[in-house]
N, C-alpha and C positions, 0 to 999 in steps of 0.2 A: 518168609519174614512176617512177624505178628503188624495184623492188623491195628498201627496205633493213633490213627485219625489225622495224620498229618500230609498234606497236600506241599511238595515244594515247590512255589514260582519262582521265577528268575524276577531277580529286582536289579538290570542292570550287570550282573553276572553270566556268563557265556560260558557252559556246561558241556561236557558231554559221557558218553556212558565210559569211554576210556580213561577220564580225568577225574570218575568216582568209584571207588570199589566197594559194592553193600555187600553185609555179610548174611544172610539168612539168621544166623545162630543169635546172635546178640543185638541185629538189630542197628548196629552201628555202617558209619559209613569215615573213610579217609576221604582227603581231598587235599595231597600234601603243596599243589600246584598250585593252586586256585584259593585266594583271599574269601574267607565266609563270609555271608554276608549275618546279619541281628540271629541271635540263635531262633529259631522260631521260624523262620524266614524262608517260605514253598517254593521249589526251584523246581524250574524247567528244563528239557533238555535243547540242546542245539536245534533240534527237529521240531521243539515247541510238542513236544509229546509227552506228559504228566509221568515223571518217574512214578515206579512201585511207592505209593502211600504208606503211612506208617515209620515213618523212619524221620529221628530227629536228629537234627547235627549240632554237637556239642562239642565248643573249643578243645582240641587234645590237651594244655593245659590248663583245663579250670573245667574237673569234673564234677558233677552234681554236691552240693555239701561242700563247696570250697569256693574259694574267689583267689583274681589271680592278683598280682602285685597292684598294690595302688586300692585295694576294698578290703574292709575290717575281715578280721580273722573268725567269719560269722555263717553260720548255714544258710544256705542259697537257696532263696526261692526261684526257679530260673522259669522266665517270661515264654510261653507256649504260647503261641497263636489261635490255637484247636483247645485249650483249656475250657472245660467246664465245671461251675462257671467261668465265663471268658474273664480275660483281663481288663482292665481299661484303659486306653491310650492314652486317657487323659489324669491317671493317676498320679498324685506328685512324688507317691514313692518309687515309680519304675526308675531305674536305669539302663540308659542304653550303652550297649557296650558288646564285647566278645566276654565271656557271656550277658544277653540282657537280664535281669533278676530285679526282683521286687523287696522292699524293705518292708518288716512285716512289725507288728510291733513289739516292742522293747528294743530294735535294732537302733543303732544311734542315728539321728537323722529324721526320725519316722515322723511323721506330720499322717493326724486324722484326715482320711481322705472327704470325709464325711461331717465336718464340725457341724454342728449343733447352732442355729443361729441362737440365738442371742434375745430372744425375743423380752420386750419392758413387762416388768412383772406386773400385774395387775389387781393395783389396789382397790376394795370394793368401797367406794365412796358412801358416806351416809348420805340415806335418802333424807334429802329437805323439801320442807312445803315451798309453795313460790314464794319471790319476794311482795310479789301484789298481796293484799291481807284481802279475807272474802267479809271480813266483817267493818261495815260501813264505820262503825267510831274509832276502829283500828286504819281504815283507811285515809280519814281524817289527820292522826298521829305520823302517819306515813309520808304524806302528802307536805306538812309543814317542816317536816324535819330533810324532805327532798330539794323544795324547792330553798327553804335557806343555807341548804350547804353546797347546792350545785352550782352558782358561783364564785366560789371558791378554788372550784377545782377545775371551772375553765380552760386554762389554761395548760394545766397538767394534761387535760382530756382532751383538747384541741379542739375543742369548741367553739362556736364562735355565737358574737354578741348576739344577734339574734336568735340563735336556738336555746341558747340560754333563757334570754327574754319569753320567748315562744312559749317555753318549758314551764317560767315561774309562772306567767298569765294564765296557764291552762289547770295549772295547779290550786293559783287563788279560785278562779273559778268556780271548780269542782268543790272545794273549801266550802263557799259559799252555800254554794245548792247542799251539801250534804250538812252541813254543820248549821247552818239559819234559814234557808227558804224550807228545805223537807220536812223540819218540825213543824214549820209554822203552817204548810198546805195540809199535815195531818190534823192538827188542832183544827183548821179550816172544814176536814172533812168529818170530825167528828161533830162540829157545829151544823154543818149539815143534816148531820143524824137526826142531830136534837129539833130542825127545825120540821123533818118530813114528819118526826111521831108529833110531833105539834099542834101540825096542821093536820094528822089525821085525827086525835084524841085530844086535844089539848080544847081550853075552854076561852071566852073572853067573846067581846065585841068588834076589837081593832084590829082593820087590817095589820094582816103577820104581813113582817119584815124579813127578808132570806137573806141571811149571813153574805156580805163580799170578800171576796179575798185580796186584801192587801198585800203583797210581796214586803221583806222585808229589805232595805237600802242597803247599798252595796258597800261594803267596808271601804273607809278612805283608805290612802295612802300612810306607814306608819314606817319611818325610815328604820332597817334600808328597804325593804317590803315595799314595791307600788301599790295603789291604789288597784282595789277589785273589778275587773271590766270584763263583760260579755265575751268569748269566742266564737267560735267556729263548732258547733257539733265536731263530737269526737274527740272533747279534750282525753280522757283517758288512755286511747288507741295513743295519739302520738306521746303524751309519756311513756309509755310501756317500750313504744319502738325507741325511742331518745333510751330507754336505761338500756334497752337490749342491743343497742348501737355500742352505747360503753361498755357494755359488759366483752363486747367482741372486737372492740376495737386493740387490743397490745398495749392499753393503756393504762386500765382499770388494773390498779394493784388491787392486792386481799385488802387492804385498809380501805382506799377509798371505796371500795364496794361496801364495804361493810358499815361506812359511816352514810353513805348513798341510800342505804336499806335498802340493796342489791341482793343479796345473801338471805335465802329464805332459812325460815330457823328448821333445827335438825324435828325430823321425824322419829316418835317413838314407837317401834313396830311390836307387834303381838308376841304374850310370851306363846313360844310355840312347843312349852311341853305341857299347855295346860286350855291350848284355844280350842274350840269342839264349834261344828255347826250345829245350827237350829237346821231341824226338817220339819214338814208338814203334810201330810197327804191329804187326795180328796180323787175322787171318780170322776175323770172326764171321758166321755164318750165310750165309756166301757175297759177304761184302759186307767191306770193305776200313775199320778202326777205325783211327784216327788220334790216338792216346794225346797230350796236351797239357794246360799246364799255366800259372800263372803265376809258376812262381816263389818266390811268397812274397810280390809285387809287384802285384797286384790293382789296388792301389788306384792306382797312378799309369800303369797302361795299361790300354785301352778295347778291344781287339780282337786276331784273330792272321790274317794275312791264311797262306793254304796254297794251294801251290803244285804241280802234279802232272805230272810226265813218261811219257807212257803208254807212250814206245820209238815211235809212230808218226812220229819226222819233225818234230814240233812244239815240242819241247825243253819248256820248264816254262810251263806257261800258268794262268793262273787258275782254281782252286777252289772258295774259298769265304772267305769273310772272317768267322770264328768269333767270337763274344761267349764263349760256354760251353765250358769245357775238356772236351775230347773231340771228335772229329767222328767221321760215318759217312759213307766215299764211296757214296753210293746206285747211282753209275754201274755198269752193267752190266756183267757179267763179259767177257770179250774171247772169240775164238770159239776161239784157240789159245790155248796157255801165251804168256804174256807177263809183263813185269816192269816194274812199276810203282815211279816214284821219287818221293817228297815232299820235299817242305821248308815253311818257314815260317818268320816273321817280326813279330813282335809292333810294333804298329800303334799310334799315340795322335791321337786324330780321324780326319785323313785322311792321315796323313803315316807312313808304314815308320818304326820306331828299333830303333838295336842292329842285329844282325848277322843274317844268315839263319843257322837251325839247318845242322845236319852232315845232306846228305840221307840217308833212311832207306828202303830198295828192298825190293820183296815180290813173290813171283811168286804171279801171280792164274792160277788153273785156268783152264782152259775152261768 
């Protein structure tokens, strides 16, 4: 009988070699007595002694390519235990049955064993600057348009009267120092200027008088706006946490953030079929520095691929593919004077954008 990989156990079934007749020739086996068990299914004998392997039992009526009453008129994949690849038990197309078989697809019924989760498509958000402004008269604008519409939206935000309060005082504050004491202690210090070349070169008999610095008075109260009063250091720090509180709170619709001046404005990134780095070289310690940079563009490009001409014949061949602005060619000095040419090209993933730099040539000693 051909060797066909199949081991039969008793699942439960009570065998013996009189109750089964194997055929050498074909590999099959009767068993008119005894109820089969899952086709596929390793049987034992009475003695618990492994029948001759290779032999599979297959319903008399429902041979390979058929199915019996009760399963579509459709060819049979029929479930092997010794299958390779194996099956899986946990399949939702197997059926169990006399015979066990598997739905394969286009059969009716068939369900992907394997679906595809479903994953949220990812949209690439534009990059925006913060909503803090880095420029003092832009944080000024900021500041007055924050503190008169945050209470307003109290309420909405879950605020309460105090932080609110907290928020506007920390706000006029800052107002103050940035928009009338900072001019006025600069004017103060240019008076100072005036007064030290004064008193080094200036001429006269009466004792010099050195500028004081008066502060300027704190703005009243101008309803609905309180009056301007001293804090706590750190006004700025607890705005920032107060907006970053709403912005995370399930609160802050798009509107109120955006009336909030929550919502930094959109960023406008490099064109990238025409941005090229600056390089620069110079001789440190006998070894060849390669001055680079991003720009100002970091954040939308990943690498600088450099490129080097040694004068031997080979014209520009590859370098090094930089992350960090700077590089050091370690390569060894040459044994004559020679002159050495770079370039480069700024990289995103795997792909060159923008233009190579203007090459930049250095003559490397001996």
């Amino acid at each position: 009988m051909p060797d066909l990989g199949v081991a039969m156990l008793r699942l439960g079934v009570q065998t013996s070699h009189s109750g089964i007749q194997m055929e050498q020739s074909d590999a099959q086996m009767e068993q008119p007595d005894i109820p089969m068990a899952h086709l596929g299914v390793q049987v034992l004998n009475s003695d618990a002694q492994m029948l001759q392997p290779g032999v599979r039992m297959e319903q008399p009526d429902a041979g390979f390519g058929q199915k019996t009453a009760g399963f579509p008129n459709l060819p049979m994949k029929i479930i092997y235990f010794d299958a390779n690849p194996p099956f899986r038990l946990d399949d939702p197309n197997n059926r169990w049955g006399s015979p066990s078989y598997q739905l394969e697809p286009g059969d009716p019924g068939y369900v992907d064993p394997f679906p595809s989760v479903n994953k949220p498509t990812k949209h690439k958000k534009m990059k925006t600057n913060p909503f803090w402004p880095s420029r003092q008269s832009e944080q000024i604008i900021w500041l007055v348009n924050y503190l008169t519409k945050l209470p307003g939206y109290a309420t909405a935000l879950g605020l309460t009267t105090t932080q609110v309060n907290s928020a506007v005082a920390d706000c006029l504050w800052l107002i103050y120092l940035l928009q009338n004491w900072l001019p006025e202690t600069r004017s103060w210090v240019k008076s100072c200027t005036d007064a030290l070349a004064e008193a080094q070169t200036g001429t006269g008999s009466a004792a010099q008088v050195l500028p004081v610095f008066t502060p300027p008075p704190l703005p009243g109260a101008a309803t609905p706006v309180p009056a301007t009063v001293a804090v706590a250091p750190g006004a700025q720090m607890r705005i920032l946490a107060l907006a970053q509180q709403i912005k995370d709170s399930g609160k802050c619709t798009d509107t109120i953030a955006s009336n909030l001046g929550l919502v930094g404005s959109a960023q406008t990134g490099p064109d990238l079929t025409a941005i090229s780095p600056d390089i620069a070289l110079s001789l440190v310690a006998g070894q060849v520095f390669l001055k680079w940079g991003w720009g100002g563009y970091s954040r939308y490009l990943d690498s600088c691929e450099i490129q080097v001409d040694r004068g031997d014949g080979h014209g520009f061949v590859l370098l090094t593919i930089d992350t960090t602005p700077g590089y050091t060619d370690t390569t060894p000095l040459p044994a004559t004077l020679a002159k050495w040419t770079y370039r480069a090209i700024y990289r995103v993933g795997d792909d060159q954008v923008g233009v190579w730099s203007a090459p930049a040539s250095i003559n490397v000693p001996a």
